[in-house]
Each structure stands twice: as structure tokens, then as C-alpha cells.
N, C-alpha and C positions, 0 to 999 in steps of 0.2 A: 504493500500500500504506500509506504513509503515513497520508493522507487515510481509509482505510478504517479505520484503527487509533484515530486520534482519533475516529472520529467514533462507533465503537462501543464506548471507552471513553465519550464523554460520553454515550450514553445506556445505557450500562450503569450507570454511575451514578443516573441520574436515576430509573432503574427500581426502583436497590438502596435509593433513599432511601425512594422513594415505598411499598416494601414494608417495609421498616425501622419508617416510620410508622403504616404497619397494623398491624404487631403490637404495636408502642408503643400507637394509640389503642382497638383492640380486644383486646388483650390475648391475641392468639391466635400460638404459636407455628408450626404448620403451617408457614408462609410461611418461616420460618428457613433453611430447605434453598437455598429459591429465591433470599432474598436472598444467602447465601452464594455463591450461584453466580453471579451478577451482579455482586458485588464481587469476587471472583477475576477471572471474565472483565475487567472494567474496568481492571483493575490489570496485568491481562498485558498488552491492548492497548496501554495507556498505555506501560508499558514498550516493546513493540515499537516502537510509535510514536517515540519517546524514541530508540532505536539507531535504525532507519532514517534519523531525521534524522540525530543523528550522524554516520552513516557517508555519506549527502549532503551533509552541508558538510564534512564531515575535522574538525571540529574538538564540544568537548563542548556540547551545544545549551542552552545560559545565555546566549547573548550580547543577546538583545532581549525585551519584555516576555510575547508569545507561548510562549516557550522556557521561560524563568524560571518563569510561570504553572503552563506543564506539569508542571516536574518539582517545584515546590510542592505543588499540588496531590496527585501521586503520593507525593510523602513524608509528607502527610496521611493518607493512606488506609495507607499502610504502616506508620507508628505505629500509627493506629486497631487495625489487625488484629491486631497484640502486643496493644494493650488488650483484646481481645476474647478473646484466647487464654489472655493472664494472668488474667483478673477475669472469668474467663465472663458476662462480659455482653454483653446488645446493646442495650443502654436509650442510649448515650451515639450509637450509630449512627445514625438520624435527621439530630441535627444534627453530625455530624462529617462524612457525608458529602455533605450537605447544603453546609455549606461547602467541600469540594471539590468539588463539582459547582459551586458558584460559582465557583471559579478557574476550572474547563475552560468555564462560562458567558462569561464575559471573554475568555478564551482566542481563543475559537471568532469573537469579532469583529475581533480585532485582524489585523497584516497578517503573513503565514507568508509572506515571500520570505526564503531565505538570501540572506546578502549578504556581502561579505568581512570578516572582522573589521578593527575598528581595529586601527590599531596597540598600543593601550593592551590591549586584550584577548588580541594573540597570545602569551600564556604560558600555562603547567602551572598558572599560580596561579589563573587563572579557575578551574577547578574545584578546589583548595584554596578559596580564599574562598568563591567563589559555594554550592560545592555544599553543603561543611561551615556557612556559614549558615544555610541553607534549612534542614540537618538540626535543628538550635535550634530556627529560627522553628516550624517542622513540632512539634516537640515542645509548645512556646510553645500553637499552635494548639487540641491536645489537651485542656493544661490549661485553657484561656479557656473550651472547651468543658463543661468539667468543674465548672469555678467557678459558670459561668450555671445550670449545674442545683442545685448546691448551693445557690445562694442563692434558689432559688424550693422548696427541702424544708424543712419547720416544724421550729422550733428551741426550741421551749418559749413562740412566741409565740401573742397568744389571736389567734383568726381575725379578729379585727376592727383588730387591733392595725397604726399606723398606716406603724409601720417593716416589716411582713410587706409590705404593700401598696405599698409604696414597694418593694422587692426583688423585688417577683413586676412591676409595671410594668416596673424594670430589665431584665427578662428580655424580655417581653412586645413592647417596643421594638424590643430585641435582634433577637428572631424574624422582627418585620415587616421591619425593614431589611432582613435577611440574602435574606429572601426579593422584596422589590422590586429589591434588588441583581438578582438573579437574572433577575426579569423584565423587567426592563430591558434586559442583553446577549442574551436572549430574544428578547425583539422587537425588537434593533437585528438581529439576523442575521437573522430572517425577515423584515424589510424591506429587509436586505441583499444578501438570496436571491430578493428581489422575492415573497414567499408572500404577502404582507401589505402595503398599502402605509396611506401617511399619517405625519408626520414630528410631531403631535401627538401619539399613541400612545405614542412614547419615553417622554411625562410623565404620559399620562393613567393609564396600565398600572401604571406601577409606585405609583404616589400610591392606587391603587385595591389594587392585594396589598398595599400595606404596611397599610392600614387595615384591610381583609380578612381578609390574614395577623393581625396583634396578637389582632383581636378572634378569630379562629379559638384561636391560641395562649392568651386568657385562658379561655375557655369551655373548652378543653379538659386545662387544667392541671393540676386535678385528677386525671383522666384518665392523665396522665401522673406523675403522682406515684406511683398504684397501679405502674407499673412500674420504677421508679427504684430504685437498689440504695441502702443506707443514708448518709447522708452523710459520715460516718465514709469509707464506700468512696470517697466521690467527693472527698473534701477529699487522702486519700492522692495518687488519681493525678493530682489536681491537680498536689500537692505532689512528685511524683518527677518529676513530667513537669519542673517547672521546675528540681529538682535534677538532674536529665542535660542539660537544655536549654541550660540558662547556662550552663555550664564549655564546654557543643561550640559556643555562640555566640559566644565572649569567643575562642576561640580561628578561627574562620573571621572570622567580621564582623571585631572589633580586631586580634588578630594576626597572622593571613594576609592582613588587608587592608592592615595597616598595613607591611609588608615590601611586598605586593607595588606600594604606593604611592610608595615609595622608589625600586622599581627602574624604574616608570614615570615617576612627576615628579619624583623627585628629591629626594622629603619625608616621612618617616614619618605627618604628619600636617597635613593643611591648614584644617581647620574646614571642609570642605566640607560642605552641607545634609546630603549622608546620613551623611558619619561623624557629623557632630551629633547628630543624632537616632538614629542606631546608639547613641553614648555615652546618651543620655538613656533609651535605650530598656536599656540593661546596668544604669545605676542603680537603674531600677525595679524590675527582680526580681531585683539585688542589694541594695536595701531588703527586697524581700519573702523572701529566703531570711536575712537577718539578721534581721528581726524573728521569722523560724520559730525560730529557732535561740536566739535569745538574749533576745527578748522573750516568746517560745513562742505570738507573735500568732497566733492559726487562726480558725477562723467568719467572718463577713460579712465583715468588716475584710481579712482575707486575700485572700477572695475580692475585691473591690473593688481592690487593688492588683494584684492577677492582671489583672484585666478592663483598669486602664488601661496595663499592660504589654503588650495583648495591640493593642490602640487605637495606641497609642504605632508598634507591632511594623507595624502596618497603615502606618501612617502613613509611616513607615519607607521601606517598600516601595513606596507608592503616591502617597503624598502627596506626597512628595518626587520624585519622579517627574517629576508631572504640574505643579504647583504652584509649583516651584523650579528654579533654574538652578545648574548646577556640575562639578564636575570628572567626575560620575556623570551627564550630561544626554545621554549617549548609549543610556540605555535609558529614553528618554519613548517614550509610546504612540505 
């Protein structure tokens, strides 16, 4: 059941994106119904999926990167949906779920064996920290979302003008990554599932959507601007997103991490790579909601410190992961 729940949440995603961008590039709403109904579907599964395991390991399913992915991902889609309820739009949908269907893409290769928790993990705090982080990053997500569309909608600049051009490639990068990202755990699971073989493919696929992707994403940007709600709109829920997101991240990631670090090592705080980069990653959109506030910084500028809080946010979670060793080296891939 399980296994049936994930796996019709990830293509109910992929479905809801893929219609998302239909009515994004063709401007037609019809499809509205349909995508609605595929991101509902996707979002119950995911949650069943989400209890089932639960209730197979006894314990809240955060403890490896598989897990963590999951319910990222799902706290993505479930902002999204408040966005879409509050600001009746669907313009931002595309790439929101877009990048959660990239978590459930990664998700989908890594290895699903429960296994006993450490000891470091057997507390109530795991889900105090873990869960109330994710809700931040989740929010964090939205805004980054929200920022990359602003900064590619015209600001008073002439179309030629060399900083437009410079903000719309920003984005344009953006898109191809996001989407080689994708293709990538794409075809590591279908070579994984044996559909597909050859161990070149891993590089040649994605190095080909990202190039693919960008230029699909400049030629049709235009395209997408006809449907994009005023910037005014998109600079707001940038801007809430990150005013709800940081107070519930400062209090999951720093302070339920920093207690429950105590009562595991013995230390409120060690410099370990990920509180590091948690603290690095609190400054930067503690700069960005000071500079809202008391420089009353907004436009590109904002947007650009949104963007490397959200890089930083990544980084966070993944980088430090994969890349570093420490006291958090029990959730590498």
C-alpha cells in the first residue's frame, strides 16, 4: 500500500505539473479542473503514504533522506495550495510543483528500508525539529518560487536593457537545472528498474534537458509573462512567505535543534556543518526581512537575497548531506 501511494502520488504530480504548464503556455483554463484533481489526488496519497510508513516503523518517518524528501516535498504542495486558495492563482503552479515533483524524483531512487532509529533520533524532538523545519524551508520554497518569477516580469526596463537580460538568464538557468535535476533521478530509476539501460545516460540526459529545458524556458517566457499575476502580487507572497517562514524556522532548525542537541550530546551547540549552515542560512533572510523593514529594500535586490537564501536552504539540506561529515552524517544518501 505503501509503495502504491508513493508511487501515485509521484505521478500524480508529474501529470499536475505537466497540465499546470499547459495552461501556463497556452493560456487555456479548461484543464484547471483536471489539474486540480491531480494535485489533490497526489497530496492524499503522499499523505497516506507518509502514515502507512509511520505506522510501519512506530516511529514519525524523518529519520533518512527518503523520508525527509517525502514529507518536504508534501509541505511544498500544501503551502502551494493556500497560495492558490488565497491569491486565486495558478500561474506560480508549474514551477512549484515542479519542484516537488523533484523531491518525490530523488525520493523515488534512494533506498526505503526502515531500519531502527539511532539512538540520537529516539525522541519526540525528531518531529519538533525535523518536522517544524521542513514547515520554514517549505514556506522558504514558495517564496524562491515567487522571487524567480518576479525577477523575469518588466520593471520599467527597455527590452534591450542589459540588466533585464541578465534576470531573465537568472531564471532561465534556474528552469534548466531544476528540470535536468529531475531527469537525472528519472533515469537513475529507470535504469534502476532495468527499463532502460547504459550508465552514460545518467550524464548525457540531463546535460541535454538542461540545455533543452533553458532554451524551451527563454523562447517561451514571454509566453509566460501573459499569464503571471502583477509583480506587486508576486513580490507580497514572496514577502509573507518569508515573514511566516523564518520565525517557524529559527524556532524548529535553532531552537528545537539546539535543546534537543543538549539532551543528545550534551551541547546546545557544536559548529557542526549543518547547524552552520542552518545559522548562515537564518542570516540571510534575517538580512532580507531587515532590509524589508527598515531599508524598505523590495525589487531585484530582494529578490536576489530571497534566491540565495533559498541556494543556501538547499544547500543546507543536501549539501551538507552529501558533501560533509558530522554530528548530522546519519542522514547521507
Amino acid at each position: 500500500m505503501e509503495e502504491i501511494a508513493f508511487s501515485t502520488a509521484f505521478f500524480s504530480y508529474f501529470i499536475c505539473a505537466f497540465l499546470y504548464f499547459y495552461i501556463l503556455f497556452w493560456q487555456r483554463r479548461e484543464p484547471g479542473a483536471f489539474s486540480a484533481a491531480f494535485l489533490w489526488t497526489g497530496v492524499l496519497s503522499q499523505a497516506l503514504a507518509l502514515l502507512i510508513r509511520s505506522q510501519k516503523a512506530g516511529y514519525a518517518p524523518m529519520s533518512n533522506m527518503f523520508e525527509s524528501l517525502s514529507v518536504f516535498s508534501f509541505l511544498i504542495v500544501v503551502f502551494y495550495l493556500w497560495i492558490e486558495f488565497k491569491y486565486k492563482i495558478k500561474s506560480l503552479g508549474p514551477f512549484v510543483i515542479s519542484m516537488a515533483f523533484t523531491m518525490i524524483a530523488i525520493a523515488s531512487v534512494l533506498p526505503r528500508d526502515i531500519k531502527p532509529l539511532v539512538p540520537a533520533l529516539q525522541s519526540y524532538w525528531l518531529v519538533l525539529h525535523v518536522l517544524v523545519t521542513f514547515v520554514g524551508e517549505a514556506a522558504f520554497a514558495i517564496s524562491y518560487a515567487a522571487a524567480l518569477m518576479y525577477l523575469i516580469t518588466p520593471a520599467g526596463e527597455e527590452k534591450n536593457d542589459p540588466w533585464q537580460r541578465f534576470h531573465s538568464g537568472f531564471v532561465t538557468v534556474n528552469a534548466g537545472l531544476f528540470l535536468a535535476v529531475i531527469s537525472y533521478f528519472i533515469t537513475a530509476l529507470l535504469i534502476k528498474r532495468s527499463v532502460i539501460s547504459g550508465d552514460g545516460l545518467l550524464a548525457a540526459v540531463p546535460i541535454f534537458i538542461f540545455f533543452a529545458g533553458s532554451l524551451s524556458f527563454h523562447f517561451a517566457k514571454n509566453m509566460i509573462l501573459l499569464m503571471m499575476p502583477p509583480a506587486e502580487t508576486l513580490e507580497d507572497i514572496s514577502y509573507r512567505a518569508i515573514g511566516f517562514g523564518l520565525p517557524v524556522f529559527t524556532l524548529g532548525a535553532l531552537v528545537f535543534g539546539a535543546i534537543w542537541a543538549h539532551r543528545a550530546w550534551g551541547s546546545y551547540w557544536s559548529w557542526d556543518p549543518k547547524e552552520t549552515w542552518a545559522l548562515i542560512t537564518w542570516f540571510i533572510y534575517a538580512a532580507y526581512l531587515h532590509a524589508r523593514y527598515n531599508v524598505k529594500l523590495k525589487g531585484r535586490a530582494a529578490a536576489y537575497i530571497n534566491a540565495l537564501g533559498f541556494i543556501s536552504t538547499l544547500f543546507t539540506y543536501f549539501g551538507v548531506n552529501y558533501l560533509l561529515s558530522g554530528l548530522h552524517s546519519y542522514g547521507k544518501f
